[in-house]
ROMARBA-580248 format. One record per residue (C-alpha): residue number from 1; x, y, z. Coordinates in steps of 0.02 Angstrom, whole numbers, always signed. Layout:
<NUM; <X; Y; Z>>
...
END
This chain:
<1; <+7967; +7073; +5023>>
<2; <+7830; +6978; +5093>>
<3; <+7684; +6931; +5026>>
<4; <+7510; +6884; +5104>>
<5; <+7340; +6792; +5026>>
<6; <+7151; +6864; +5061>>
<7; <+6991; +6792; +5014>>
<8; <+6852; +6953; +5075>>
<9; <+6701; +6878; +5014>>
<10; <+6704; +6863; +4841>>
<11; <+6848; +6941; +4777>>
<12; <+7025; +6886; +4804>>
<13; <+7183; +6980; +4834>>
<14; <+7364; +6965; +4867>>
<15; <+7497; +7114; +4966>>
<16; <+7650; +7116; +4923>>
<17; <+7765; +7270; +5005>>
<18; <+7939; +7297; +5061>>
<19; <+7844; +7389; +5180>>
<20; <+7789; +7301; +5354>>
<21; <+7694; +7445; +5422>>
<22; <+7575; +7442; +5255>>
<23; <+7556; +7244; +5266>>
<24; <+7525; +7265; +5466>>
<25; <+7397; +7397; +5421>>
<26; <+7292; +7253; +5297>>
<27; <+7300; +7145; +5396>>
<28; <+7224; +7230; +5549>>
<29; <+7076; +7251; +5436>>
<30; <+7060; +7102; +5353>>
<31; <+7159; +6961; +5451>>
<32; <+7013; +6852; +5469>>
<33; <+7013; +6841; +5272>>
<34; <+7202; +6785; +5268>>
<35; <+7215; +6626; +5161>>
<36; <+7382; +6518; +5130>>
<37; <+7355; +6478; +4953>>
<38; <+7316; +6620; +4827>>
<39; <+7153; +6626; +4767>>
<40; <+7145; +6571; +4588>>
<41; <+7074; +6731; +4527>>
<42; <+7111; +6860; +4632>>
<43; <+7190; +7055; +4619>>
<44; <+7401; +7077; +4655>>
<45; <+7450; +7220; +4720>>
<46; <+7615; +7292; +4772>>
<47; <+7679; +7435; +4870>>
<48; <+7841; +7486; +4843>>
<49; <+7985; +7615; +4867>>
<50; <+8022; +7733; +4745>>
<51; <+8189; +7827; +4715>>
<52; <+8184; +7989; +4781>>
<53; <+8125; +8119; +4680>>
<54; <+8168; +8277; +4773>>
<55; <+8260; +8310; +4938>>
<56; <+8185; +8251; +5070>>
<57; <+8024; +8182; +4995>>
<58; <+8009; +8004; +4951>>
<59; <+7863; +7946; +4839>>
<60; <+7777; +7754; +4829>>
<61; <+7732; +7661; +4695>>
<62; <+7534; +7578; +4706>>
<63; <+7535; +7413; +4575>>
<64; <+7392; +7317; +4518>>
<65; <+7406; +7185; +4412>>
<66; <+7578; +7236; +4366>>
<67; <+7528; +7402; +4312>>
<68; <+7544; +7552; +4402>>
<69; <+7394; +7648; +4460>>
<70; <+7447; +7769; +4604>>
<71; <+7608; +7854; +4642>>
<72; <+7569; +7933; +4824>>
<73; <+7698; +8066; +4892>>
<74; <+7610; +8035; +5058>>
<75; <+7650; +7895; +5180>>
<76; <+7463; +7906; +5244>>
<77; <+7392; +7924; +5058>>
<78; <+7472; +7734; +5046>>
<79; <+7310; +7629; +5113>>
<80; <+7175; +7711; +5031>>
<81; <+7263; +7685; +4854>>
<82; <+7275; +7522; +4917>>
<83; <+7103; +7497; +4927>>
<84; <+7069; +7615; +4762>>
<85; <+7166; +7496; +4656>>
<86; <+7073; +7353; +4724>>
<87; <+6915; +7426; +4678>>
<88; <+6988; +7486; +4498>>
<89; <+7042; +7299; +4460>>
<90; <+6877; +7210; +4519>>
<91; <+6775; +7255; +4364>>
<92; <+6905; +7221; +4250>>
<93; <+6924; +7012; +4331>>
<94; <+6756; +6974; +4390>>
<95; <+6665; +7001; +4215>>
<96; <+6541; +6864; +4302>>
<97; <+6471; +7000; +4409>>
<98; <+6361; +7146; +4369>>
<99; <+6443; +7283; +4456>>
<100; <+6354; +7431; +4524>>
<101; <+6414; +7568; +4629>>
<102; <+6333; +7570; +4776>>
<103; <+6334; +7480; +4956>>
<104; <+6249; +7346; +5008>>
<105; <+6173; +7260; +5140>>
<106; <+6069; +7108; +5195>>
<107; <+5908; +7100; +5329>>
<108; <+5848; +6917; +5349>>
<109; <+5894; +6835; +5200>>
<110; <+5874; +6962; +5070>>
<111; <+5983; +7104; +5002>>
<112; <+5975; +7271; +4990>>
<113; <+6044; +7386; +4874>>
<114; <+6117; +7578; +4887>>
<115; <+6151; +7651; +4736>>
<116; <+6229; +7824; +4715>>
<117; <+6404; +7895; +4677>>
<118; <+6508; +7963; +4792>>
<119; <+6447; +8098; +4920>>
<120; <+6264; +8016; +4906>>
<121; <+6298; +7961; +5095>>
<122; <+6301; +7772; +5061>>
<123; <+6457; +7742; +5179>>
<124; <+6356; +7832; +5339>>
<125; <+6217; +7743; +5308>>
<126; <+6271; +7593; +5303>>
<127; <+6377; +7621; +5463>>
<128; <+6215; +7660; +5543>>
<129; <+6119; +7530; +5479>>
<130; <+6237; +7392; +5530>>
<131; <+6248; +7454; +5685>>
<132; <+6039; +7462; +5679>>
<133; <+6060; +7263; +5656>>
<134; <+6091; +7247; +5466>>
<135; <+6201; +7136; +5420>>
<136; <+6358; +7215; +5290>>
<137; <+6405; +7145; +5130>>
<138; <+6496; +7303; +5040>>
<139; <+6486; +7486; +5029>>
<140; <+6573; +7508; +4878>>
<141; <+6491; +7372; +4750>>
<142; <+6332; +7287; +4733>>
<143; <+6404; +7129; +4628>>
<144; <+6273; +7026; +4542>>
<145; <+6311; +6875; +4486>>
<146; <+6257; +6881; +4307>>
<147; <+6176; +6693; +4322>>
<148; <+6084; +6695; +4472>>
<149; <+6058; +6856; +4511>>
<150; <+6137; +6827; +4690>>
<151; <+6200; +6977; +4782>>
<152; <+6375; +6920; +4827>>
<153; <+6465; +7000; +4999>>
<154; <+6629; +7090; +4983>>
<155; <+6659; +7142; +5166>>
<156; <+6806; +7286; +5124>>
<157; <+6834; +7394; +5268>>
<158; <+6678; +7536; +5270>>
<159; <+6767; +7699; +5222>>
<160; <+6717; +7848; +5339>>
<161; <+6744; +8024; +5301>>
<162; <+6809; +8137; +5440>>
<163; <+6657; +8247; +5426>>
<164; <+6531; +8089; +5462>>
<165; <+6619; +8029; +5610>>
<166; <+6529; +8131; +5725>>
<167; <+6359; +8029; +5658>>
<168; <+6444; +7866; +5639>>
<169; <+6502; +7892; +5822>>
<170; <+6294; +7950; +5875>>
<171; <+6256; +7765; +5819>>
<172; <+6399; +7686; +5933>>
<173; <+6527; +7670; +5825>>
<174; <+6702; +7728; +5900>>
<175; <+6809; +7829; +5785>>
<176; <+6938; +7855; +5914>>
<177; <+7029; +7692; +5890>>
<178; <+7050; +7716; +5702>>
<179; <+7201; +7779; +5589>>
<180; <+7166; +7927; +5466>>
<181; <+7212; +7942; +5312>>
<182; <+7232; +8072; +5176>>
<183; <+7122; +8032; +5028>>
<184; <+7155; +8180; +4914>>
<185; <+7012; +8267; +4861>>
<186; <+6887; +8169; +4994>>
<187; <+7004; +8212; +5122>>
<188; <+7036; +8113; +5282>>
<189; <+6932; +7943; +5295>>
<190; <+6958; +7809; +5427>>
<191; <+6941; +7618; +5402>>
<192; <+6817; +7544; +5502>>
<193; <+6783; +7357; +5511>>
<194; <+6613; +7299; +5499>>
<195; <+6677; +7155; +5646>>
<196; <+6716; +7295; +5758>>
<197; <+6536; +7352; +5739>>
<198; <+6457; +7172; +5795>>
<199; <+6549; +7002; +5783>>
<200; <+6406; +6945; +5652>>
<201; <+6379; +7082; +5569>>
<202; <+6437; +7007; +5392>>
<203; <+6303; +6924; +5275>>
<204; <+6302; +6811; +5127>>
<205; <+6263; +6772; +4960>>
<206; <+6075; +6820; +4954>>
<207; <+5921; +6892; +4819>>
<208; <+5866; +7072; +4798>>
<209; <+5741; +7124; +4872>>
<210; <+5757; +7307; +4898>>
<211; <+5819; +7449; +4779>>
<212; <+5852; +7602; +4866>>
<213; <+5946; +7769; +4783>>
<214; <+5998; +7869; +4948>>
<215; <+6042; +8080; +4931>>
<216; <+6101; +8141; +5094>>
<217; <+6029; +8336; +5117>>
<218; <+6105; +8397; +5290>>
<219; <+5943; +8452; +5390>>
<220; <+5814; +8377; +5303>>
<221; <+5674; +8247; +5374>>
<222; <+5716; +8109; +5286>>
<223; <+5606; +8030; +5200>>
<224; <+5561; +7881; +5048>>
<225; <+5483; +7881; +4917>>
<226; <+5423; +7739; +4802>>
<227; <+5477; +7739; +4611>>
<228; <+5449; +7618; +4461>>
<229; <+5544; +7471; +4409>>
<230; <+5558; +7551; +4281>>
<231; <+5643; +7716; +4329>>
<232; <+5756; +7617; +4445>>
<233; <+5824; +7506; +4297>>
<234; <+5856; +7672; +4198>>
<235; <+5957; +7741; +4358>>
<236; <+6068; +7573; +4391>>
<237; <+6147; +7568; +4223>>
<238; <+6184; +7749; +4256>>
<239; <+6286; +7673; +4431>>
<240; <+6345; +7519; +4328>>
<241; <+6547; +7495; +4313>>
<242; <+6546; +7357; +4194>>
<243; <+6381; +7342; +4093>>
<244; <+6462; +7315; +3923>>
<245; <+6607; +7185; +4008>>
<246; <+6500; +7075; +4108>>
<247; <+6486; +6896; +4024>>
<248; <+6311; +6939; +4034>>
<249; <+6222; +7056; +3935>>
<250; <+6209; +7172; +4083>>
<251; <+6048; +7259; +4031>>
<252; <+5974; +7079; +4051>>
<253; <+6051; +7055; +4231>>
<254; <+5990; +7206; +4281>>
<255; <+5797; +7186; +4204>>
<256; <+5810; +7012; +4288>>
<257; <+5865; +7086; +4471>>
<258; <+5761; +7229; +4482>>
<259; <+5592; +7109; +4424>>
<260; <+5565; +7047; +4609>>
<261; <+5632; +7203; +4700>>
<262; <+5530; +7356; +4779>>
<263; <+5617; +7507; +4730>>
<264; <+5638; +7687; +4822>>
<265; <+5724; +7845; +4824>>
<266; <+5770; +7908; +5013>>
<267; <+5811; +8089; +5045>>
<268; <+5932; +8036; +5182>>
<269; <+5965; +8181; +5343>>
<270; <+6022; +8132; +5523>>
<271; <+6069; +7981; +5545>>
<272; <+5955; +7890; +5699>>
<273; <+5801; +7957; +5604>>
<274; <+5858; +7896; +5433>>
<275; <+5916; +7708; +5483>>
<276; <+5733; +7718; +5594>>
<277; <+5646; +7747; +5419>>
<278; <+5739; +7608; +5315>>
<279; <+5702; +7486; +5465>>
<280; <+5519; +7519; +5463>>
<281; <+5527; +7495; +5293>>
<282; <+5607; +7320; +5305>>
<283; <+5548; +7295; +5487>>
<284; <+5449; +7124; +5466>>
<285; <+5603; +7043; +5367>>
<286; <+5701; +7106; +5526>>
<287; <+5587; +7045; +5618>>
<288; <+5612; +6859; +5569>>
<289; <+5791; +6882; +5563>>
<290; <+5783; +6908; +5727>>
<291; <+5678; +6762; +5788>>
<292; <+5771; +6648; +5686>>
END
């Protein structure tokens, strides 16, 4: 078995598989992460063989941390429990980070955050908007560093569901290119990398600026409107993964965060006019981005 070292952002990770195909797949999405030495904190996983169950029908084995988390039955259910296990072990290693679900993104040198759980539209979105010129940091976890209050990038892959490629592909960005995958009850996703989208398309550490809680309603105008501080801080610990694990009391971290942010709820419908509206909201911090 062979085993290979990644350092996406901030979070570490090891593969280890007696499967090539499943190391060949990682690495087409994150090779320019690949590291020699293991990162001192990072998540292992492992992809194995099992013993076959039933004729016919073999079943894998999905590790983290040397406990088992998925058992697939599918060979292309394999990558996206990949992925799942990674994002199951990050709030239980990086207790140094406030951990919100939601995706993220960075316009000049300020972040900006998307909360919502899954089917809010967060993925599409952020698709769009990095094609639009945003630069990516993650579109699974906003992750806060409980001292600073830094929004740290975790570039994963962006996960696409079949249904949005059709308005991932209106903003330029080719589907055709990219393996599905079954992903059980989301059903078939692709793996897009945010590099494929531009070559710079990947930010860095940077503050908050903008709070944003995205619903996607098919064949609406879409539209934003402002909320409290307040209300927003009630809504994040409602997203948050680890607010009783973080070093940090994480009602603090998030008080601190959302003090310097302007905060917003977007009823989010096609996908030109909705990255148009978050642009023009942001558009003089694009602005300098893009003179500088």
């Amino acid at each position: 078995m062979k085993t290979r070292y990644f350092q996406i952002g901030a979070v570490g990770t090891s593969l280890t598989s007696d499967r090539r195909d499943v190391l060949e797949e990682y690495l087409g999405l994150y090779r320019k992460y690949l590291v020699d030495v293991a990162p001192a904190w990072r998540t292992d996983i492992q992809v194995l063989r099992k013993p076959l169950r039933f004729p016919h029908r073999r079943r894998y084995e999905v590790i983290a941390n040397r406990r088992t988390r998925y058992e697939p039955a599918r060979r292309d259910e394999i990558y996206p429990y990949v992925e799942w296990a990674i994002n199951f072990e990050v709030p239980r290693t990086m207790p140094e980070y406030l951990q919100l679900h939601a995706s993220t993104l960075q316009v000049g040198d300020e972040g900006v955050i998307f909360p919502g759980g899954s089917g809010s539209g967060k993925s599409t979105l952020t698709t769009g908007l990095v094609a639009s010129g945003f630069r990516y940091l993650c579109d699974e976890f906003a992750l806060i560093h409980a001292d600073t209050l830094m929004l740290a990038p975790f570039p994963r892959a962006i996960c696409v569901k079949k249904p949005s490629y059709e308005a991932v592909e209106s903003v330029g960005v080719s589907m055709s290119g990219v393996r599905h995958y079954y992903k059980g009850t989301k059903g078939y996703v692709g793996y897009v990398n945010p590099l494929s989208i531009r070559p710079d398309a990947v930010g860095e550490s940077c503050p908050i600026r903008w709070v944003i809680f995205p619903k996607y309603q098919a064949g609406e105008e879409p539209r934003l409107t402002p909320i409290s501080r307040a209300q927003a801080a009630f809504d994040l610990h409602r997203v948050c993964f680890n607010l009783l694990s973080c070093r940090t009391i994480g009602l603090d971290v998030i008080a601190g965060m959302i003090r310097g942010a302007r905060c917003f709820q977007l009823v989010s419908g096609e996908i030109k006019a909705t990255c148009e509206l978050v642009k023009d909201l942001v558009g003089e911090r694009m602005s300098l981005a893009a003179a500088g």
